[in-house]
N, C-alpha and C positions, 0 to 999 in steps of 0.2 A: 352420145353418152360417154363422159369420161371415165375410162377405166380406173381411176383412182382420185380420190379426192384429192385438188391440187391445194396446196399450201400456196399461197395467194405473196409472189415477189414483190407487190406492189406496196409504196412506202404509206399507200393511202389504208392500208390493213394496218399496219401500226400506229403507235402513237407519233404525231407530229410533231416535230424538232423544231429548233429553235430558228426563226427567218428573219433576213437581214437586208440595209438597205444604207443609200451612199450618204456618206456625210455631208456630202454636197446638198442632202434637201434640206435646206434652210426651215428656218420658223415660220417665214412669210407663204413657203411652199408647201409647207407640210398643211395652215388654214386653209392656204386657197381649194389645197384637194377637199379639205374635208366640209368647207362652205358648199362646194360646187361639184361633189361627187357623190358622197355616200351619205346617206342620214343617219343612217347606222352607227355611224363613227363619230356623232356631235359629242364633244367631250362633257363630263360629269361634273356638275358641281361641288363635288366634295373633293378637296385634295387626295390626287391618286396615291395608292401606294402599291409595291410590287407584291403585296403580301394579299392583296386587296384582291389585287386583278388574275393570282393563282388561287384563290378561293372563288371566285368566279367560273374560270376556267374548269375546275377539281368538279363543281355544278351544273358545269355544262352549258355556261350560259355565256356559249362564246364571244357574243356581240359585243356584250357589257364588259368581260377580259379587253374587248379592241379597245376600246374606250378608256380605258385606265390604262393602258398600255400607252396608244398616243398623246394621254397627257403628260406622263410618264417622259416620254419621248420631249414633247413641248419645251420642260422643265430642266434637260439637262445638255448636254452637248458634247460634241465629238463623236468620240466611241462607243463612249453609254446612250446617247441618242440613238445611235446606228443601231444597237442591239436591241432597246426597248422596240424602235419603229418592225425592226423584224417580230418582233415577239407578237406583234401589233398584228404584221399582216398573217402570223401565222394562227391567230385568233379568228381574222376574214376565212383564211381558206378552213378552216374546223366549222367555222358557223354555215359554211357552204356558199358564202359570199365570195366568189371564184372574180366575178368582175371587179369589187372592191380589192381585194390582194391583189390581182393583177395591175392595177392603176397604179398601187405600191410600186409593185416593182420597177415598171416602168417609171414611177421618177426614183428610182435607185440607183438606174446605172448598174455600173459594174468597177467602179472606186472603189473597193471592201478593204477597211483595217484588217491590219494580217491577223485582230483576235477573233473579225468576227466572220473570217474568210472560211472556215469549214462550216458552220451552221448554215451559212448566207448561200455555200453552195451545193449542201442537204436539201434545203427547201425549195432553191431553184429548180433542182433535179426533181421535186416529188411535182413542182406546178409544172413543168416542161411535158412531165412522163403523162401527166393529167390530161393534157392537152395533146397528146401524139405529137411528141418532138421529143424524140430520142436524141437527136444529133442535138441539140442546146441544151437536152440534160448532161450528156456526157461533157458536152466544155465545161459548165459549169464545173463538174464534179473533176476532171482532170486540171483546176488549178488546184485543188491541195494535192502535193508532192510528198507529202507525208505528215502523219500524225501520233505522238506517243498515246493516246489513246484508245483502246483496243475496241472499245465499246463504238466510238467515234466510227474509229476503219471501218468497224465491222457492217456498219451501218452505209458507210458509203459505197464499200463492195456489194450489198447487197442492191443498191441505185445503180449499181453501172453495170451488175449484172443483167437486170432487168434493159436497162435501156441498150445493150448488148443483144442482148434476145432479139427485141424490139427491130433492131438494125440489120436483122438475121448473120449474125454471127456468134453462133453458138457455140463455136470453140471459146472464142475471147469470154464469153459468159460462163462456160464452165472453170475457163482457169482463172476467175477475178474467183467463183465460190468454193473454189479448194483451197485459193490461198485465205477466204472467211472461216473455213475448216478450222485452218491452223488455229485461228484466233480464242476458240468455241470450248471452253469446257465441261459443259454439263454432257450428259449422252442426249439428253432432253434436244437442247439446242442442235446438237452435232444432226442429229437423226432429223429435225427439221429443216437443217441447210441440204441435209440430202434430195429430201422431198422437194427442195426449191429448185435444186438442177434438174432432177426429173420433169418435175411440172414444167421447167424450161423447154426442154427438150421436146416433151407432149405437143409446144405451139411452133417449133425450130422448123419442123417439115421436110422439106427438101435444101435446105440452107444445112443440114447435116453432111457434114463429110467425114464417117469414120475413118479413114487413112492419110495422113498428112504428115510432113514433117515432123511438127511439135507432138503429132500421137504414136508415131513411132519412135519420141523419144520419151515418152511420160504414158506410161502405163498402164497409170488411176486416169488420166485421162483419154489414153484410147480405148477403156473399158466404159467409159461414158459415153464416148461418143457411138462405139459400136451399139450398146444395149438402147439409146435414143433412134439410132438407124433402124433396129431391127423393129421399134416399135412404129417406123413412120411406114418402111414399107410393108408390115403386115396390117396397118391398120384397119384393113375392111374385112378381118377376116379373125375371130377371136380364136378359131382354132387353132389356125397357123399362129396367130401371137403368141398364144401361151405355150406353146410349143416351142417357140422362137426364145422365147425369154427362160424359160428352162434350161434350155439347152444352153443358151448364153451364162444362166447360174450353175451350171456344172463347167465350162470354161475358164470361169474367173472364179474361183470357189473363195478367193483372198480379197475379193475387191469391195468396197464400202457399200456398195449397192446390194453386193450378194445376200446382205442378212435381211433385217427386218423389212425394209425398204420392199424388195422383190417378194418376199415372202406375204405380203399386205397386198401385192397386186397380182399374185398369183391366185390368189383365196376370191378374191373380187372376180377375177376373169372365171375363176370355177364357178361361181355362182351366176355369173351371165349365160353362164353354157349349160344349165341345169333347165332348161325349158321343159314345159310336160309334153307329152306327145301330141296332145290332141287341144287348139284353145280356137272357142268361139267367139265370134266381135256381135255384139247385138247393138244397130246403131239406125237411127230413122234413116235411112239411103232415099227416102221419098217423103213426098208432105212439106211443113213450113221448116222445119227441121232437115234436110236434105241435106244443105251447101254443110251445116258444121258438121253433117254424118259422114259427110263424103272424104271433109278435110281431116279427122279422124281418121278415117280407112287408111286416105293415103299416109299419113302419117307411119302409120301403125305397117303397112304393107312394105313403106321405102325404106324401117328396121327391118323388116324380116329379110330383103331382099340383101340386104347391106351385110347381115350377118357372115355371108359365106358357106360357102357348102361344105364347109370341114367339121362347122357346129351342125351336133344334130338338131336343127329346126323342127319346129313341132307344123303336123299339119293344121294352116289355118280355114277355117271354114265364119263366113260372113254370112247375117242374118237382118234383114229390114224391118224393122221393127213396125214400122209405121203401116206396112202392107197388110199382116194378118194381128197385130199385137205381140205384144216382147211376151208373154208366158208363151205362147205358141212357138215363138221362136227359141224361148226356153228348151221347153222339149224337144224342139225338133234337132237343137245341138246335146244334147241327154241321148237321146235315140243313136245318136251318129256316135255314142263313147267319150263324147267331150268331159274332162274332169275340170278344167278349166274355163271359166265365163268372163270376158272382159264385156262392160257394159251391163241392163241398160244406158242409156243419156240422161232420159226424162224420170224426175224424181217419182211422180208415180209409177214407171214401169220398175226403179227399183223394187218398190215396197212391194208389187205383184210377184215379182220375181222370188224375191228373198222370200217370200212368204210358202214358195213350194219346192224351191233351193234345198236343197238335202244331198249331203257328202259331196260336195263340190266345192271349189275355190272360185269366188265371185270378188271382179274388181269392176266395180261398181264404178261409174264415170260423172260423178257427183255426189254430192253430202246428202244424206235424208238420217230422220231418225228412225229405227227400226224396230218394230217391238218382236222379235223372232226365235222361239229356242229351237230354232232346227240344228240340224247337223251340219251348218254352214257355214265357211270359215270367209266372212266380208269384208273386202277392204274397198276405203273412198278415195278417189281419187279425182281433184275437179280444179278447174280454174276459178277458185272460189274470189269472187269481189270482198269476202269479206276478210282474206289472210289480207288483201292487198290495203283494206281500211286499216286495219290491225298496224300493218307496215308502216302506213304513213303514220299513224298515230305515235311509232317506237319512233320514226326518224324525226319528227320534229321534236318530242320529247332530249331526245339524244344530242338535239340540236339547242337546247332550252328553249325550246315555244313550248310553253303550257296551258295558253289560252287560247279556246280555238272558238272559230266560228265556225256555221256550216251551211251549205245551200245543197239540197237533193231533190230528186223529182218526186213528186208525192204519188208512187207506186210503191210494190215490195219490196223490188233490187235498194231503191233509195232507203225504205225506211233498214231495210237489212246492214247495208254498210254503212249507215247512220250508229244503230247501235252499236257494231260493232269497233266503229272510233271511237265514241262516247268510251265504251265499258275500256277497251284498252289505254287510252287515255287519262281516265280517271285510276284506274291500275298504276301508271307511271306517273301520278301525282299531280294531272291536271284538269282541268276542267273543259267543261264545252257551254261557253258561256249562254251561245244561243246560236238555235237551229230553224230554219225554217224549210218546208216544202213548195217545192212549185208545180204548177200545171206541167204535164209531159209538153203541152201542145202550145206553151209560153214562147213569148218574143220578148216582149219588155217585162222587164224583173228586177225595176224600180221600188215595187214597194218590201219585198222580201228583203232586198238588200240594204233598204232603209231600214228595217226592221232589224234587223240583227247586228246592222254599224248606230243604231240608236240615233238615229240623223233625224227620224222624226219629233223627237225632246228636241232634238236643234230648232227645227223648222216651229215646234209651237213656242220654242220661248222667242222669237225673232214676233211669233205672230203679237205675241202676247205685249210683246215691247212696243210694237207698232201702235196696239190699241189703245196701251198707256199715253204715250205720249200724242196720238191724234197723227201720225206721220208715218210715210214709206222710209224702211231703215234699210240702207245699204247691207248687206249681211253674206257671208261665206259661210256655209254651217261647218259643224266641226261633229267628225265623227267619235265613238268613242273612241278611249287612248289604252284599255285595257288589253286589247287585242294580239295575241301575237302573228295568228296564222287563221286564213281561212281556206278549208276544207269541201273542196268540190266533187259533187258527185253528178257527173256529164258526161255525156257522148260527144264526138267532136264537132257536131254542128251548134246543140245547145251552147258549149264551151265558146265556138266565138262569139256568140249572141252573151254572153256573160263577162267575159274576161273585160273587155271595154269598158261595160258598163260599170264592175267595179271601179273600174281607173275614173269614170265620170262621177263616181259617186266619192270621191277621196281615199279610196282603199286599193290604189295600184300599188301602192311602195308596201302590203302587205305580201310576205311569201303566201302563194297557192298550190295548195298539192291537192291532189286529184288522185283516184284508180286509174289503174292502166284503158279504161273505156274512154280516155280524155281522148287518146291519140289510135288515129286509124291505119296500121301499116301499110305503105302504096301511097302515101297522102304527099300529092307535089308541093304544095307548100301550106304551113299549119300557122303563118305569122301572126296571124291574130291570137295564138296561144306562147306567144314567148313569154319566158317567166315561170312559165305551168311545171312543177316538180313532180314525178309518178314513178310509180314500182312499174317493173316488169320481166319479162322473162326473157334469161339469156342469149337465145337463138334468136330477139330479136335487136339486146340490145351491146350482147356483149361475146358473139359467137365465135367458139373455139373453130380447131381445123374443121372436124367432124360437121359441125351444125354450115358451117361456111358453105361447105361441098354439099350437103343437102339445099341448102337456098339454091346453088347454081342448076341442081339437078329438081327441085321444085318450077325455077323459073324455066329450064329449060324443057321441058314435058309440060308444065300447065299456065305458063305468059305469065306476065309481070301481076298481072288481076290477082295469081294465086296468095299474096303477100295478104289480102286481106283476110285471107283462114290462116294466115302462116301461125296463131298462139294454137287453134285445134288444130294443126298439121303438126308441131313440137307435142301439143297433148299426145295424140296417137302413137309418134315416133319412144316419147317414155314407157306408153302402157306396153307398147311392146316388152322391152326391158324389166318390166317389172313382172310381167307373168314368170320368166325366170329368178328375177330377186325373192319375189316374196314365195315363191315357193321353195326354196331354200333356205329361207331366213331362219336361223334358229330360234327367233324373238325378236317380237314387235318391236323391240328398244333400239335391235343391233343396224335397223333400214338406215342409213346414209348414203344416198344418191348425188350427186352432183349431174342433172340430169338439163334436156333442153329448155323444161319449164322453171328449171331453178332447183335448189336445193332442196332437195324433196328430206324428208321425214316423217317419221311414222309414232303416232302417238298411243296409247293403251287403247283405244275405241276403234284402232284400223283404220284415223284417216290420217290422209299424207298431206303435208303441209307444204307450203313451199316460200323457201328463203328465195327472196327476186332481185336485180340489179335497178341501180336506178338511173333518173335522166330529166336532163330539163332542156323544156323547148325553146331554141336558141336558133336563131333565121329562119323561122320554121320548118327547123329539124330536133328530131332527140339529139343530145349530147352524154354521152354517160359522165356521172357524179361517180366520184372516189364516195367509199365508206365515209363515214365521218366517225373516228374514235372519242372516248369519251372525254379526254383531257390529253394536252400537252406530255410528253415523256416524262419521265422520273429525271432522266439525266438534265432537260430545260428548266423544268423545274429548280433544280438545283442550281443552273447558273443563272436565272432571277434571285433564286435568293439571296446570293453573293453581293447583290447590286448594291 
């Protein structure tokens, strides 16, 4: 659990800059890429224009910016060539077409006009840092030597910081963003580059060295590095941190850190230490329900143990629900003084619960509707498939696909995170052209998928042609062309039994995104799902020190097999944390977590939602996706327009 929401150094949080490529790719190279690479990138019939293609872009509709962009490209030469084709490929990396920009780059070279030499070596740096190559974002970024642009600098400091971190040197990281300090004058901004060296320093670890040459002779920066040290080696322990870090803000009572910065993660670390004394787990420990109860427990048990003995820890007492039923388990942690209930699992043991629940605090480990005026104050908390539908729905949206299809099994989970794309989809202004359901217990799923790519109108007008003329007609059907994205709702076995069969049905070159039930963690190889986009949660795909040291300490107490509970093992390890948060919250509004299942939030009805990371499967492995923001910067913007 991160003790402070990190302000995110990554250039893929911001809007994306402007990307460049060598003058050496000729006309004849730049068709051959786009005949023999991307389809994405087949140029537009209409005469491009630069005004065209940031009205596109402003829309979201990255793909169609590419495309105007390397016509754009096509049509002129030199240096204005070089700058549209980057514009181009930074339209690929927004659209999430990570392979199409990369192809870019690679016939770019590293020829760069000295006008289009700092943008060319922004973008390099944001696709390097994408890809874990810190060492090729920094070259990149150390050929500009300098730039009268402050905004520019500011931006490239902020890249070599990061890939600084990255290389574990956290000194050279703190002192590229003191000197972005200098550059920064709103207090807005200044007070966020603060928070970038912190959240630095949060992943630096043991690559900390508060006493060195350079910090015995720079002061702002040995008060950095100290106050990063004192948080690596008390991290298992919130007492001694807040303790630590106190004492470190009466030290330095002058240093940049001392005010708001520390004061924000003081208030946080007091709220994780506010635990009740007494909190109950009600979880099926037996029955069908067992393995996710258990992986809960541990979860839930590996925070409490991890807390440290200098917080006062509340005594836990654990209840099996499945053995006598959850009201019995109710009372019998009522009986024992518990104020505190984490759990039931099962949405009916909620409702039985909540229904005799009176002056207690219940966090409930799933969503139900409740109809209850007791005296009970309920919060939801669950691995819901349907924030994860919702997700995909904002990212492809975000991405401009607004025409979805969809395949689900025709059960509840399906028809649930069915709706729930449809409704957020149409919300963001698009539709769901057509859906169908399949048998759980389906192999071939030929005819659904015919059905919703409309291949069957292909197939009767071919027949119909046939009968007219008296002849067998050679014929390739053609699916429909409205389509942006299709929308899967699969477990990983269904999933390779699917993915194929799209690609046999003419719908491989459509993006697929799926819930995180596409992908099974522990899975030695998933290559039949390459291609496949899905949300999920941090500790599996994007984990800080914290959650790092819990995998090593899950796999090394419960064997590699444990990774298959590893989403209810983060479950449990949050709920922990939150019996302290939300009993301290002064209001539902104020919950912002930055927790192992994702960014947790809390909405007026008490449930927590959760912002997730994403990923696409790639040699059958996840690969994390950068954010994708909604539009090119204000500053590229403007040097398109000049063109």
């Amino acid at each position: 659990m991160n003790i402070f929401k990190p302000v995110r150094s990554r250039f893929a949080k911001r809007a994306r800059m402007q990307i460049p490529v060598s003058a050496a790719v000729g006309l004849a190279m730049l068709v051959a890429f786009v005949a023999t690479g991307c389809t994405s990138m087949q140029p537009s019939d209409t005469q491009p224009t630069a005004s065209t293609a940031r009205k596109m872009a402003a829309e979201g509709d990255h793909v169609s910016a590419s495309r105007e962009y390397l016509n754009l490209a096509v049509n002129s030469k030199g240096d204005q060539r070089q700058r549209y084709l980057i514009f181009a490929m930074g339209e690929l990396y927004l659209a999430n077409d990570l392979d199409g920009a990369e192809r870019i780059m690679n016939q770019i070279g590293t020829d760069i006009a000295d006008s289009n030499l700092e943008v060319w070596a922004e973008i390099t740096a944001v696709f390097q840092l994408a890809r874990n190559e810190p060492e090729a974002a920094l070259a990149a970024l150390n050929r500009v030597k300098s730039t009268a642009n402050k905004v520019t600098a500011s931006r490239i400091l902020t890249l070599r910081s990061d890939a600084l971190f990255q290389l574990d040197k956290p000194e050279a990281a703190v002192m590229n963003l003191l000197k972005r300090e200098g550059l920064l004058t709103s207090n807005e901004a200044i007070e966020g580059n603060r928070r970038l060296i912190w959240s630095g320093l949060q992943t630096a670890g043991p690559a900390i060295n508060p006493d060195t040459e350079q910090t015995r002779q720079d002061p702002v920066l040995a008060g950095w590095m100290q106050l990063g040290y004192l948080a690596y080696i008390n991290r298992s322990s919130i007492g001694k941190l807040r303790e630590s870090l106190s004492e470190w803000q009466q030290r330095y009572p002058g240093h940049p850190a001392s005010g708001k910065l520390l004061d924000d993660v003081l208030a946080n670390l007091g709220a994780l230490s506010n635990y009740p004394d007494r909190v109950a787990l009600l979880l099926p420990l037996s029955g069908p329900q067992q393995a996710i109860g258990e992986a809960i427990r541990d979860g839930f048990m590996a925070a409490h143990y991890d807390l440290g003995a200098e917080t006062a820890r509340p005594e836990v007492f654990v209840y099996d629900t499945a053995r006598n039923g959850a009201a019995a388990a109710f009372q019998n942690a009522i009986l024992n003084g518990t104020g505190f209930v984490v759990g039931p699992l099962l949405k009916d043991e909620i409702a039985e619960v909540a229904a005799i629940a009176d002056g207690v605090t219940l966090l409930a480990l799933n969503y139900v509707t409740l109809e209850t005026e007791s005296n009970v104050d309920i919060y939801q908390f669950a691995l819901s498939p349907e924030d994860e539908a919702r997700a995909v729905a904002d990212r492809a949206a975000d991405e401009g696909m607004l025409n979805a299809v969809a395949l689900v099994p025709d059960n509840n989970w399906g028809e649930r995170v069915l709706d729930a794309f449809r409704e957020r989809l149409q919300q963001r202004g698009g539709a769901l052209l057509s859906a169908r359901a399949y048998p759980t217990d389906a192999a071939d799923f030929s005819q659904p998928i015919r059905e919703i790519l409309l291949l069957n109108e292909s197939y009767a007008r071919r027949d119909r042609l046939a009968a007219n003329i008296g002849k067998t007609v050679e014929f390739e059907p053609r699916r429909r062309q409205d389509v942006d994205l299709v929308f899967l709702g699969a477990n990983p076995t269904v999933a390779k039994l699917l993915k194929p069969q799209l690609r046999f049905h003419y719908a491989g070159g459509l993006p697929t995104f799926a819930t995180s039930a596409i992908f099974q963690p522990g899975s030695a190889n998933a290559a039949d799902l390459n291609g496949i986009m899905f949300p999920d949660i941090p500790w599996l795909l994007d984990p800080d020190q914290t959650a790092q040291e819990s995998q090593r300490t899950l796999e090394r107490y419960w064997g590699a097999t444990a990774k298959r509970g590893a989403r209810f093992y983060a479950m449990g390890y949050d709920a922990y944390y939150l019996t302290a948060i939300l009993q301290g919250a002064p209001s539902r509004s104020a919950v912002l977590i930055e927790g192992m299942t994702g960014t947790l939030t809390l909405d007026k009805d008490g449930q927590l939602h959760r912002g997730l990371k994403w990923a696409r499967i790639d040699r059958g492995q996840p690969r994390v996706l950068p954010d994708i923001p909604s539009s090119l910067s204000q500053e590229a913007e403007i040097v398109v327009s000049q063109q």
